[in-house]
ROSE-4610 file (N, C-alpha, C; in Angstrom, 1 decimal, always signed):
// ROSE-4610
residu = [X/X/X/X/X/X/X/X/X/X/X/X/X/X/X/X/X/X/X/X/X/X/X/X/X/X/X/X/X/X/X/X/X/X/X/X/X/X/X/X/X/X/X/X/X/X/X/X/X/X/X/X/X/X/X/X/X/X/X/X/X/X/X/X/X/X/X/X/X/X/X/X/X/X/X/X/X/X/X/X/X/X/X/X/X/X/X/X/X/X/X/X/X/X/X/X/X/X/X/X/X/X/X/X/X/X/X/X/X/X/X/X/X/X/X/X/X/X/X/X/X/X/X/X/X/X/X/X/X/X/X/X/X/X/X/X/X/X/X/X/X/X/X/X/X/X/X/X/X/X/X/X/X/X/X/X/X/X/X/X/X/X/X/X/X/X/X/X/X/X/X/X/X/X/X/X/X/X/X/X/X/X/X/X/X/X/X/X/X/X/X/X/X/X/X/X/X/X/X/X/X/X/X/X/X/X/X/X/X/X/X/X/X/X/X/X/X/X/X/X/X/X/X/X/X/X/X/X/X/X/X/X/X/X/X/X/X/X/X/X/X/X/X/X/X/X/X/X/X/X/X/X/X/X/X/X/X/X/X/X/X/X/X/X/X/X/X/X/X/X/X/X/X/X/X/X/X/X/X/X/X/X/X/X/X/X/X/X/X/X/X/X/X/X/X/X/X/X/X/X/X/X/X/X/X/X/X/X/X/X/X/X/X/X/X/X/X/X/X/X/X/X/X/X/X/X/X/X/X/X/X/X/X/X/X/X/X/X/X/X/X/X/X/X/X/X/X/X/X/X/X/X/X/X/X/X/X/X/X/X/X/X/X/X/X/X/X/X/X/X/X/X/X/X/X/X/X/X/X/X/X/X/X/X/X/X/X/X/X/X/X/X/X/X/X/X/X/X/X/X/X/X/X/X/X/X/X/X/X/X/X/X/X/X/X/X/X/X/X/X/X/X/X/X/X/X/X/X/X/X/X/X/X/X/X/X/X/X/X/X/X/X/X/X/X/X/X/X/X/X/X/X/X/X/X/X/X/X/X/X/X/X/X/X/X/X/X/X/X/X/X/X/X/X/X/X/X/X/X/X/X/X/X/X/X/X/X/X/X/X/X/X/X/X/X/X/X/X/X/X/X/X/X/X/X/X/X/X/X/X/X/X/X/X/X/X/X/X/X/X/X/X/X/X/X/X/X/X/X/X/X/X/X/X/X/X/X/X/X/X/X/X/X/X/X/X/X/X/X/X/X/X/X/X/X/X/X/X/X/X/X/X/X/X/X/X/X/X/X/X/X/X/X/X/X/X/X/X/X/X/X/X/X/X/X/X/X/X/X/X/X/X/X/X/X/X/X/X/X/X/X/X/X/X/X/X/X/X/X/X/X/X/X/X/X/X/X/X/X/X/X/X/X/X/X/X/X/X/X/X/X/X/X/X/X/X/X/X/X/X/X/X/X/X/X/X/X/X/X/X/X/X/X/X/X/X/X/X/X/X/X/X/X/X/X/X/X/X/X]
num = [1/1/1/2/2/2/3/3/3/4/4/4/5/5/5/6/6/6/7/7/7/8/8/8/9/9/9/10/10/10/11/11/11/12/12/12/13/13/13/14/14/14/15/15/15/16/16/16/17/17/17/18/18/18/19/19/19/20/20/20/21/21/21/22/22/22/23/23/23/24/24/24/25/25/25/26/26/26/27/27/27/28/28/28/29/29/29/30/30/30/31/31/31/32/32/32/33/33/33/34/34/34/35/35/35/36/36/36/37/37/37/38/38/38/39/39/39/40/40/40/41/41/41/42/42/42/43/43/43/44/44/44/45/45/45/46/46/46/47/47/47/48/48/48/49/49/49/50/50/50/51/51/51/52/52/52/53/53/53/54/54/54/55/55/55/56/56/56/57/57/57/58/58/58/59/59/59/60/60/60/61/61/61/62/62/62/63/63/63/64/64/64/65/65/65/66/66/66/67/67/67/68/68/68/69/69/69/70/70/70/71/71/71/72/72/72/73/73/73/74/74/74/75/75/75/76/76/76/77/77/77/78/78/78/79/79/79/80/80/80/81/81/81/82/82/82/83/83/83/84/84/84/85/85/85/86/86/86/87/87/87/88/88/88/89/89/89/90/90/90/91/91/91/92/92/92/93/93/93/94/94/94/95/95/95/96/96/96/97/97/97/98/98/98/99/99/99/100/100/100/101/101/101/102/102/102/103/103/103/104/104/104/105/105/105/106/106/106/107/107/107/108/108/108/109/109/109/110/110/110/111/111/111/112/112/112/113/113/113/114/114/114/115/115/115/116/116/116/117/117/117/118/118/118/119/119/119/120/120/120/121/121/121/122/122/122/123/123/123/124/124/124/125/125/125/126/126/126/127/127/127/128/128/128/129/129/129/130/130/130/131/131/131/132/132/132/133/133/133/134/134/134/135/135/135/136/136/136/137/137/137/138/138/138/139/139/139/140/140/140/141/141/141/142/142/142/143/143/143/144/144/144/145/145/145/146/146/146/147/147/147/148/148/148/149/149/149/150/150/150/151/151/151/152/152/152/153/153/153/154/154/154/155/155/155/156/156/156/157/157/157/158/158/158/159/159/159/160/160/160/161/161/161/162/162/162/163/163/163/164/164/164/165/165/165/166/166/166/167/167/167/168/168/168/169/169/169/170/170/170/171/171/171/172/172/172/173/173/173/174/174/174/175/175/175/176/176/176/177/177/177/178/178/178/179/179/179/180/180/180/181/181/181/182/182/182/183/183/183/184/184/184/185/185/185/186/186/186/187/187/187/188/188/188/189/189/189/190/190/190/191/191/191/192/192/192/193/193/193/194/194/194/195/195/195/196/196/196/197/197/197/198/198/198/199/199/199/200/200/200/201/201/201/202/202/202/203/203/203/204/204/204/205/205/205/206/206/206/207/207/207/208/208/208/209/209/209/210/210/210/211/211/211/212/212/212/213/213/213/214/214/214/215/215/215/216/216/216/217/217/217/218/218/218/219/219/219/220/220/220/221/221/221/222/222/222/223/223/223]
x = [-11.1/-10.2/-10.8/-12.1/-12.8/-12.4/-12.8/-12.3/-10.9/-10.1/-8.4/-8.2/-8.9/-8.8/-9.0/-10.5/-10.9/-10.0/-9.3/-8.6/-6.9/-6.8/-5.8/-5.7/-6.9/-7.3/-7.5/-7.6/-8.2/-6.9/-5.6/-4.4/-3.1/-3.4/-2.9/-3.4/-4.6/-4.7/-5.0/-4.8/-4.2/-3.1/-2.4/-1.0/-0.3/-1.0/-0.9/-1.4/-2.5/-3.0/-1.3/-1.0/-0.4/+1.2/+1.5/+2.3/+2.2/+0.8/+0.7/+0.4/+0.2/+0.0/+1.4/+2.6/+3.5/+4.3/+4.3/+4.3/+3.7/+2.5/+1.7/+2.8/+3.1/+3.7/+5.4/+6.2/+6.7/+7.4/+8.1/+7.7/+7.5/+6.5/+5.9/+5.9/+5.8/+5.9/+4.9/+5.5/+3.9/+4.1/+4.4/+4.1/+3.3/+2.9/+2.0/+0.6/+0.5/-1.1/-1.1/-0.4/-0.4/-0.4/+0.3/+0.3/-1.7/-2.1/-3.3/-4.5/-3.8/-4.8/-5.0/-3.7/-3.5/-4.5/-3.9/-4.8/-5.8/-6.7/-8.1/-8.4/-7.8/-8.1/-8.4/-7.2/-7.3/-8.1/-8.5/-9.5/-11.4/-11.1/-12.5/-12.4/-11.5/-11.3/-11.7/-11.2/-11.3/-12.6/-13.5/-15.3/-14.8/-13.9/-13.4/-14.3/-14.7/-15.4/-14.0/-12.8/-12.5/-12.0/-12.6/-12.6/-13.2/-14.1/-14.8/-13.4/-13.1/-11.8/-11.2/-10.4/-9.3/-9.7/-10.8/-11.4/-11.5/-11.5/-11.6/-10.3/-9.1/-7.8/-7.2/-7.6/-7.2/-7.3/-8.3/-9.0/-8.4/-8.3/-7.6/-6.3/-5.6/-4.0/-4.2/-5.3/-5.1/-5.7/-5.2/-5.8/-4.9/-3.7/-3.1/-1.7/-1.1/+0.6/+1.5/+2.4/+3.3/+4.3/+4.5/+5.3/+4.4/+3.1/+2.3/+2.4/+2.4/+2.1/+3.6/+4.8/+6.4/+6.1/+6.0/+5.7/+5.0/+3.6/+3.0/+3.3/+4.2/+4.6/+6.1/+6.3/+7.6/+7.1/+6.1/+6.0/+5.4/+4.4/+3.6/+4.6/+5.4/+6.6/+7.9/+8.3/+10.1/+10.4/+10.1/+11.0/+11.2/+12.0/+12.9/+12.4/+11.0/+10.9/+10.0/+9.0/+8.1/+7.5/+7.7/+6.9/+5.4/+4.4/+3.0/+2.8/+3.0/+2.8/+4.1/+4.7/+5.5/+5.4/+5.9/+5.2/+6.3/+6.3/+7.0/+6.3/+6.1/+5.1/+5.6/+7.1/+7.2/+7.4/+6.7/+6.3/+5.3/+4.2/+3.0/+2.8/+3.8/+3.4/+4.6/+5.4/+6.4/+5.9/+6.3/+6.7/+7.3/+6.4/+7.3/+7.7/+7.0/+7.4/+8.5/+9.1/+10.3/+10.5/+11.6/+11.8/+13.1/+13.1/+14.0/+13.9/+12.4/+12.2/+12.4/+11.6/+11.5/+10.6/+10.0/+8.6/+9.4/+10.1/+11.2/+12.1/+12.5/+13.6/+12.3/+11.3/+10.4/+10.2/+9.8/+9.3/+10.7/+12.0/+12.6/+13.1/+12.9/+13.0/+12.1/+10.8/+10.0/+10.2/+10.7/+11.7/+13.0/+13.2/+14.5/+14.3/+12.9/+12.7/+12.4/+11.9/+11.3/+12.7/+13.9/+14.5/+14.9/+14.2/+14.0/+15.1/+15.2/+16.4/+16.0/+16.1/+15.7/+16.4/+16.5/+17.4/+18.4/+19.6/+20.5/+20.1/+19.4/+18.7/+18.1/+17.3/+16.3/+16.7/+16.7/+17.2/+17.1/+15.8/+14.8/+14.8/+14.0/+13.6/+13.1/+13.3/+12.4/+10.9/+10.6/+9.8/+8.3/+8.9/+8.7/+7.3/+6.6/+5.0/+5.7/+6.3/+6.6/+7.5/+8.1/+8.8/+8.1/+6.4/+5.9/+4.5/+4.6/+3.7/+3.9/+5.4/+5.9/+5.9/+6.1/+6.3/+4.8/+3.9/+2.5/+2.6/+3.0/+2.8/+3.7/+4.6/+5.2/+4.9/+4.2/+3.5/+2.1/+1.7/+0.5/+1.1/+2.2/+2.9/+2.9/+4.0/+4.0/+2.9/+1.9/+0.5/-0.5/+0.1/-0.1/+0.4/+1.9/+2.3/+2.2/+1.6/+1.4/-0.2/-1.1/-2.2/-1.5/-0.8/-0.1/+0.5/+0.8/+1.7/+0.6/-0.7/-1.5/-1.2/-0.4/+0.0/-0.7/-1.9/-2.6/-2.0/-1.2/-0.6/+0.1/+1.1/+1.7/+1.0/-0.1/-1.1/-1.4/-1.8/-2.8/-1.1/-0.2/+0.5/+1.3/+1.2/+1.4/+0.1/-1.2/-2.3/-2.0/-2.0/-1.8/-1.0/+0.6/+1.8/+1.2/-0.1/-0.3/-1.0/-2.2/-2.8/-2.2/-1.3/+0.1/+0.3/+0.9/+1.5/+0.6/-0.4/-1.4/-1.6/-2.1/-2.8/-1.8/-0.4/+0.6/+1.4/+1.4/+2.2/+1.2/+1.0/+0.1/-0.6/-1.6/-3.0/-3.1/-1.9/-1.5/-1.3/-0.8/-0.6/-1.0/-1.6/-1.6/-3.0/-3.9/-5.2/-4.5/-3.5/-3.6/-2.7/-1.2/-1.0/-2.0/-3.3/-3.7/-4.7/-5.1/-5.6/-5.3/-3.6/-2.7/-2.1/-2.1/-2.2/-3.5/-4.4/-5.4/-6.1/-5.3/-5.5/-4.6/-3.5/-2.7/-2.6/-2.6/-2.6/-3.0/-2.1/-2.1/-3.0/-3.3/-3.9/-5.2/-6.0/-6.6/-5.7/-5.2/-4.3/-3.6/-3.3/-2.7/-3.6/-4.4/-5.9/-6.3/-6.6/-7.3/-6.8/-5.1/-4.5/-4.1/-4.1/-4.2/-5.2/-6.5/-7.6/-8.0/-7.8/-7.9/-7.1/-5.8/-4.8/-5.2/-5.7/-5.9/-7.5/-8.5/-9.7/-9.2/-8.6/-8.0/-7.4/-6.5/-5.7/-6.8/-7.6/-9.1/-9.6/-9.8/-10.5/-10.2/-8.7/-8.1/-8.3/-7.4/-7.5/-8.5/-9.5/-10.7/-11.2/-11.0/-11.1/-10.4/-8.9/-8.2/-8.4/-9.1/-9.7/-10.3/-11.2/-12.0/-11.6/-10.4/-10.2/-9.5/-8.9/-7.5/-8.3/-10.0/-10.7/-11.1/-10.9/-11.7/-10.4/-9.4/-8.2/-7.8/-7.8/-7.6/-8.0/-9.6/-10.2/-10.3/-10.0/-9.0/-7.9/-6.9/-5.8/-5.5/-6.8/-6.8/-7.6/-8.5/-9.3/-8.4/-7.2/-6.7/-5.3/-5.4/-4.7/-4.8]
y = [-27.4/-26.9/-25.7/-25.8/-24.7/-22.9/-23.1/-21.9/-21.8/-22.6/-22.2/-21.4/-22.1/-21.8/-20.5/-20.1/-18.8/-17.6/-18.4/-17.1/-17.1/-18.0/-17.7/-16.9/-16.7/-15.8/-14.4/-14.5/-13.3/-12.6/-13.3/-13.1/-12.1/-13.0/-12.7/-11.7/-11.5/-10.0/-8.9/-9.2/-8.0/-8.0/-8.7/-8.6/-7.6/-7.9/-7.8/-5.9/-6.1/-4.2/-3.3/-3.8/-3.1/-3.3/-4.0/-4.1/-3.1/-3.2/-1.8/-0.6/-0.3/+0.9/+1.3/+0.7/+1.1/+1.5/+0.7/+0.6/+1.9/+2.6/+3.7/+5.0/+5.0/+6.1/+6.2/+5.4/+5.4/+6.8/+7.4/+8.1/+7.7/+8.7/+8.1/+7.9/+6.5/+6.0/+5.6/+5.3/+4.4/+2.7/+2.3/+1.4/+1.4/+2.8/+2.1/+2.2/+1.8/+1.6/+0.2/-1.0/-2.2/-2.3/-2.0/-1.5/-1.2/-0.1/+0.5/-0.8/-1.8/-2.8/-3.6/-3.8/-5.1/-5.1/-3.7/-3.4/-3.0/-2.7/-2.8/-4.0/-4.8/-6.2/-7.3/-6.5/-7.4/-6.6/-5.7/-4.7/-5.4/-5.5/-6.6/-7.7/-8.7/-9.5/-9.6/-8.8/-8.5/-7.6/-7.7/-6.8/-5.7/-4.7/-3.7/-2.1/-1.5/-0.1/+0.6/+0.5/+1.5/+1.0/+0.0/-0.7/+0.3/+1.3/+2.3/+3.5/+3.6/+4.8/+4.2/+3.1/+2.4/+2.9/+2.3/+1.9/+3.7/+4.5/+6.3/+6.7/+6.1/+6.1/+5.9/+4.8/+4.1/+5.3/+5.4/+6.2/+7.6/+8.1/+9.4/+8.9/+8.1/+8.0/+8.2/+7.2/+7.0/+8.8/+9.3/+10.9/+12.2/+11.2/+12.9/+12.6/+13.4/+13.2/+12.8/+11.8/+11.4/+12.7/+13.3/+14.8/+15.4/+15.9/+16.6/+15.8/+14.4/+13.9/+14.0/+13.8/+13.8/+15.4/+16.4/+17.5/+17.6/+17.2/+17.3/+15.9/+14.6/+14.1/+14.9/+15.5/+16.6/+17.5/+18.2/+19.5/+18.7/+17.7/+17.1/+16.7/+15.4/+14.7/+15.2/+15.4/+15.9/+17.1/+18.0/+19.8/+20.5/+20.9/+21.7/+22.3/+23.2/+23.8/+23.0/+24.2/+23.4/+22.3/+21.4/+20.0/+20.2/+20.1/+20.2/+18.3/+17.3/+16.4/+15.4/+15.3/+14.7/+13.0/+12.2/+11.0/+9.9/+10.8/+10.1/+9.9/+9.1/+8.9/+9.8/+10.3/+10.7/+12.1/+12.8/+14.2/+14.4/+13.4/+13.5/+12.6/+12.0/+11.5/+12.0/+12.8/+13.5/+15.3/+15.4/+16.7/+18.1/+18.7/+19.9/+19.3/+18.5/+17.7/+17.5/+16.5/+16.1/+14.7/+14.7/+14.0/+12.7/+11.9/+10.9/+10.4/+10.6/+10.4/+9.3/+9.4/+7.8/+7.0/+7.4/+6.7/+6.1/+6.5/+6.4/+5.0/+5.0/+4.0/+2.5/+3.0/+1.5/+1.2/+1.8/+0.9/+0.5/+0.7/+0.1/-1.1/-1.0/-2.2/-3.4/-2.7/-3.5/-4.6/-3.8/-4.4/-5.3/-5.3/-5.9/-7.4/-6.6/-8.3/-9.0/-8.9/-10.1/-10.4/-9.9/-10.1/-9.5/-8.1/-7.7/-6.2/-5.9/-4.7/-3.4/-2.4/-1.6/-1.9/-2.0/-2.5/-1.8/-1.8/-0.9/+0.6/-0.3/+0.7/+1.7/+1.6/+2.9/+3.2/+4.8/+5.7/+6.8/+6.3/+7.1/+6.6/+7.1/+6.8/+5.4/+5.4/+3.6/+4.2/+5.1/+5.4/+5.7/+5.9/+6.4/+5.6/+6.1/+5.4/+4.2/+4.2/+3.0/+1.8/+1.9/+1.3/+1.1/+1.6/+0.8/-0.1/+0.5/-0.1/-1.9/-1.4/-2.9/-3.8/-3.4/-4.4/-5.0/-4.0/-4.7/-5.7/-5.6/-6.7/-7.6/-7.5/-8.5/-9.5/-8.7/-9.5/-10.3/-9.8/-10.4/-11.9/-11.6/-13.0/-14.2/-13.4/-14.3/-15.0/-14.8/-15.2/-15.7/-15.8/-16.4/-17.9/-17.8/-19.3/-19.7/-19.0/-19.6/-20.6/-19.9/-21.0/-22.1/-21.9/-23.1/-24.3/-23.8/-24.7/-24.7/-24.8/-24.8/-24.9/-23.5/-23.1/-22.3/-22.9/-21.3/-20.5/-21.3/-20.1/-18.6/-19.5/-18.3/-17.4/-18.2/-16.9/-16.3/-16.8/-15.8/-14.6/-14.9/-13.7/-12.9/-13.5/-12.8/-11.4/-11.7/-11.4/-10.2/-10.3/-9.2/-8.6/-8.7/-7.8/-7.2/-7.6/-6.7/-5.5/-6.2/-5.1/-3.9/-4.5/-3.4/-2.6/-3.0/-1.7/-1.2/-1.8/-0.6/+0.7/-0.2/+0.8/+1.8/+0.9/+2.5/+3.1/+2.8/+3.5/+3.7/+3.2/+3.7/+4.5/+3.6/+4.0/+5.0/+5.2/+6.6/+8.0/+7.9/+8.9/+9.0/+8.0/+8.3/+9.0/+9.1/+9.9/+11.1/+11.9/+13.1/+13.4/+12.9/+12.7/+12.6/+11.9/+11.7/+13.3/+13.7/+14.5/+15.8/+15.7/+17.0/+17.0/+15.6/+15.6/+15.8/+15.2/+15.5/+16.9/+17.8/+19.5/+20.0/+19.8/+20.4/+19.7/+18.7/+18.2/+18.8/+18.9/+19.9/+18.7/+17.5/+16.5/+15.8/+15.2/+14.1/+13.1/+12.6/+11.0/+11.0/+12.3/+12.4/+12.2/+13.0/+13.5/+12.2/+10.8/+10.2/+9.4/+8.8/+8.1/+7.9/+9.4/+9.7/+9.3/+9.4/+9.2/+7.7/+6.7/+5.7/+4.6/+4.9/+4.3/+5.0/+5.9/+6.3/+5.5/+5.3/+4.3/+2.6/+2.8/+1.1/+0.4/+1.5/+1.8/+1.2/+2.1/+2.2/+1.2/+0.7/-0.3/-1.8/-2.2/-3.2/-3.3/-2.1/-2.3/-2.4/-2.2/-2.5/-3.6/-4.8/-5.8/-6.8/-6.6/-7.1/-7.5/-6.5/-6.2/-7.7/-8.0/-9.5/-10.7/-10.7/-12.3/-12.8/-12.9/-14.1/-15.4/-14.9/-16.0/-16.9/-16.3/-17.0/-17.4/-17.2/-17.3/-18.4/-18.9/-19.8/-21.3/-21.0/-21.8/-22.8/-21.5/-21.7/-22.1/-21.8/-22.9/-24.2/-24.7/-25.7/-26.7/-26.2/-26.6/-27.3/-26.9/-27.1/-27.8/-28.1/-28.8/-31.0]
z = [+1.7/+0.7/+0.0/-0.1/-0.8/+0.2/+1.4/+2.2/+2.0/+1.9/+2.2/+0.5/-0.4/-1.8/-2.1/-1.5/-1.3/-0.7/+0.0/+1.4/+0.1/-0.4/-1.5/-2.5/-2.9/-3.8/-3.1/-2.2/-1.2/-1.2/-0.4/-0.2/-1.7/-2.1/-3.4/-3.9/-4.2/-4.4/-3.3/-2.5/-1.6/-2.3/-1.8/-1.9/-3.3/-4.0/-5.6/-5.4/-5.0/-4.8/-4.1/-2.7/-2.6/-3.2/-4.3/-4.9/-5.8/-6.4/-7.9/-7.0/-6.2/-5.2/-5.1/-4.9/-4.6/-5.5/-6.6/-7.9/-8.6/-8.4/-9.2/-8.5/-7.0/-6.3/-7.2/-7.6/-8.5/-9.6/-10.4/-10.9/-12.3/-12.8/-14.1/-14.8/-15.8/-16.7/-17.5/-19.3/-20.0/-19.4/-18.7/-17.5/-16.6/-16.1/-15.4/-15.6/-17.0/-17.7/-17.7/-17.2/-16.8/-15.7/-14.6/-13.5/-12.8/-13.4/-13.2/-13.6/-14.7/-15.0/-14.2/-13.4/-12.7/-11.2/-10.6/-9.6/-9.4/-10.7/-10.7/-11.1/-11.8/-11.6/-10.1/-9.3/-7.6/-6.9/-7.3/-6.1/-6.7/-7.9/-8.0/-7.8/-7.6/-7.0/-5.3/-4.8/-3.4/-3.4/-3.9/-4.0/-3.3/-3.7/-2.8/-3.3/-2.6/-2.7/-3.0/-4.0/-4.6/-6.1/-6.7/-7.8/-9.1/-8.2/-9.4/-10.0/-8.2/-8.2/-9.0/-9.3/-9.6/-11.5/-11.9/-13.1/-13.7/-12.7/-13.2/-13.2/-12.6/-12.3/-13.9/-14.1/-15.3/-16.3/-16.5/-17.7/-17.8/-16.4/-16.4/-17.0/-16.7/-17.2/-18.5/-19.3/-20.7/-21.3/-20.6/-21.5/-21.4/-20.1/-20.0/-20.1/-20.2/-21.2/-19.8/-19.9/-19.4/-19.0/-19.6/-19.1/-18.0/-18.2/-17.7/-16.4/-16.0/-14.8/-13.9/-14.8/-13.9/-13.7/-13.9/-13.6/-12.4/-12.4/-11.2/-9.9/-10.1/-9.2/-8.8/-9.6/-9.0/-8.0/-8.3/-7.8/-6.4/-6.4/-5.1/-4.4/-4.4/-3.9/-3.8/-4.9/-4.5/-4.5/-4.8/-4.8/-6.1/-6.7/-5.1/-3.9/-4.3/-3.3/-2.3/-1.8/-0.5/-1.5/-0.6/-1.0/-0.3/-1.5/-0.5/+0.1/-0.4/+0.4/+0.2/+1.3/+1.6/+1.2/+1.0/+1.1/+2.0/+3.1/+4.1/+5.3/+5.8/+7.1/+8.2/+8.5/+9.7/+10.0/+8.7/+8.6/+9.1/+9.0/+9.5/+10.9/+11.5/+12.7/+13.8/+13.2/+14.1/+14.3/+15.5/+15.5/+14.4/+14.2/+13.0/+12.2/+11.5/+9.8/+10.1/+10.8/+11.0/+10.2/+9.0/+8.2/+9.6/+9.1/+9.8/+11.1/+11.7/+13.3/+13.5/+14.9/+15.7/+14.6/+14.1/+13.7/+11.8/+11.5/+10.7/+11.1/+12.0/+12.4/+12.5/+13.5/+13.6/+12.5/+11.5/+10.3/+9.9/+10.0/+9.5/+10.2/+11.6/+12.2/+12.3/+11.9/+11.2/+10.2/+9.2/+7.9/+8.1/+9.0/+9.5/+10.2/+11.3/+11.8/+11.1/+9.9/+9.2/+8.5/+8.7/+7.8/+6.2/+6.2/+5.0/+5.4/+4.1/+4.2/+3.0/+2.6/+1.8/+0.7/-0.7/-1.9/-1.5/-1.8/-2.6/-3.6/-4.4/-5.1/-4.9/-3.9/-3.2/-2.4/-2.9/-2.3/-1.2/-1.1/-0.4/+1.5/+2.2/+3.4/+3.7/+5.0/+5.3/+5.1/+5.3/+5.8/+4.6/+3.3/+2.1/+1.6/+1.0/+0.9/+0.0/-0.9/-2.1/-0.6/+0.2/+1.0/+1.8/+2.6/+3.3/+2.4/+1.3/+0.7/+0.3/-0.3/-0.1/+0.8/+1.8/+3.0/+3.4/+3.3/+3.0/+1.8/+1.0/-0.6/+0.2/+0.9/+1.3/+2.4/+3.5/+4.5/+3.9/+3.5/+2.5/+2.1/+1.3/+0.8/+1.5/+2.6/+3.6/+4.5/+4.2/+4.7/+4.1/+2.5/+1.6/+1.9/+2.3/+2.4/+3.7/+4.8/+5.8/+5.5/+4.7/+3.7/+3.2/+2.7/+2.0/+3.0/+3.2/+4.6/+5.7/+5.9/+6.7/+8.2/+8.3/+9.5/+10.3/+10.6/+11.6/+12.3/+13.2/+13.9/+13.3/+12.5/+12.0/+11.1/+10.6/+9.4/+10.8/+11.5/+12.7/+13.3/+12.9/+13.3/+12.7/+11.2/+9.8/+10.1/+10.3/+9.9/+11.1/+12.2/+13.4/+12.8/+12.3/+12.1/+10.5/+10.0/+8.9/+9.5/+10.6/+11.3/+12.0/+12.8/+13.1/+12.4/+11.6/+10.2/+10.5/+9.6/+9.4/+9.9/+11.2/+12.4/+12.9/+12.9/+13.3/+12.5/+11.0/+10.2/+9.2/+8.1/+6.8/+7.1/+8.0/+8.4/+9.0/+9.6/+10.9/+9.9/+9.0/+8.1/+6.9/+5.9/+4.5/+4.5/+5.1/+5.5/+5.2/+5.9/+6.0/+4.9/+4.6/+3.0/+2.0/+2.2/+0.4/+0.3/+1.6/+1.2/+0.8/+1.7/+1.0/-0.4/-0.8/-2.2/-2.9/-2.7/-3.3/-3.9/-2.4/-2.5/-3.5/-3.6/-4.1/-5.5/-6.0/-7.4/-8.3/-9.5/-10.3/-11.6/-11.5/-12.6/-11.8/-11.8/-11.4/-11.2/-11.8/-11.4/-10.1/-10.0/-8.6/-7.5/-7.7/-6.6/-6.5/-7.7/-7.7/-7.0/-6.8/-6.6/-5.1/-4.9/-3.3/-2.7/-3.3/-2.7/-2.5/-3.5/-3.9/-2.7/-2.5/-1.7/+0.0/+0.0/+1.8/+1.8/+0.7/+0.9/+1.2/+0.2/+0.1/+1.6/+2.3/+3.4/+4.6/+4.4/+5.5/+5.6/+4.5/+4.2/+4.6/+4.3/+4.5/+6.0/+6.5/+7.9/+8.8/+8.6/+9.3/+9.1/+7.5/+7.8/+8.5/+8.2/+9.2/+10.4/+11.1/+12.5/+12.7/+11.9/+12.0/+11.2/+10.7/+10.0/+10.7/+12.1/+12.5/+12.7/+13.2/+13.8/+12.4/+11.3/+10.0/+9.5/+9.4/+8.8/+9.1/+10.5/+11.6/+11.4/+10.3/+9.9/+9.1/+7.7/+6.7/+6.7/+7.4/+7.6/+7.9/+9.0/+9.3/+7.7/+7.5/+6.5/+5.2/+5.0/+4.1/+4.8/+5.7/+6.1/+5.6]
């Protein structure tokens, strides 16, 4: 019980990170100084090497004007003119910044097989950092209750289809996004935030690499 308990806690705040991750890409509000609390909250939870970023994240919010930041997530993300960093995955994994590719449609079919759909609401691309970020908060979930329901199997292929993503969509592109934001950001928060989420990105996914065999264990354990 003690390991399945642990891997619960483990779960949930992942899950919870790339919820406020997706959540911070957002445009900006005095919201997301709870937001910023929450996910330095689960990144020390999870003994994560960007808990310091997160904690310098914070502190920059609390100093610079809410105007000053919709300004500079304008100029970085949406236009009018050249956009210096896109935050769409299939500019950077397509040919000639090509908005709407192939690599566009898989993550949405990604979204689909599980049964999930883009809101209504959002307006944006499948492809869009807040829309893959979610689907990570949301596979996380689901891998959360495959603990609960002490289903090895299926944590063990919840756990691969987070690896997936990863490795062919986030992971494939937010590296070269966070650093084009990072260049071009007219604030820290931006720089910091870019930077923060392509470590976090890195990081997950490489542990991923080694938990289906410990996952497996924990599942049964709590069985």
């Amino acid at each position: 019980m003690e390991i399945a308990d642990m891997l619960k806690t483990q779960e949930t705040a992942r899950s919870l990170v790339y919820r406020r991750l997706a959540d911070a890409f957002c445009e900006p509000s005095p919201a997301l100084a709870a937001v910023l609390e929450e996910m330095q909250a689960a990144l020390e939870i999870l003994g994560s090497g960007a808990c310091e970023d997160a904690a310098r994240l914070k502190s920059v919010f609390g100093s610079v004007d809410i105007r000053t930041l919709k300004v500079d997530y304008t100029a970085l993300f949406l236009g009018p003119f050249l956009v210096p960093a896109p935050p769409y995955g299939s500019v950077y994994l397509e040919d000639e910044r090509r908005l709407m590719g192939d690599s566009t449609i898989e993550a949405h079919r990604q979204y689909l097989s599980f049964g999930l759909d883009l809101s209504p609401d959002f307006k944006d691309a499948p492809d869009h950092i807040c829309a893959e970020l979610e689907f990570m908060h949301l596979l996380a979930g689901e891998a959360l209750e495959a603990v609960d329901a002490a289903d090895a199997n299926r944590l063990e292929e919840r756990v691969r289809r987070q690896h997936s993503f990863l490795q062919n969509h986030l992971g494939a592109w937010v590296p070269t996004f966070a650093a084009k934001a990072a260049e071009h950001s007219g604030t820290d928060f931006y720089r910091g935030l870019a930077l923060l989420t392509a470590a976090f990105i890195a990081e997950d996914l490489e542990a991923l690499t080694d938990l289906p065999a410990g996952q497996r264990a924990a599942a049964e354990a709590s069985a």
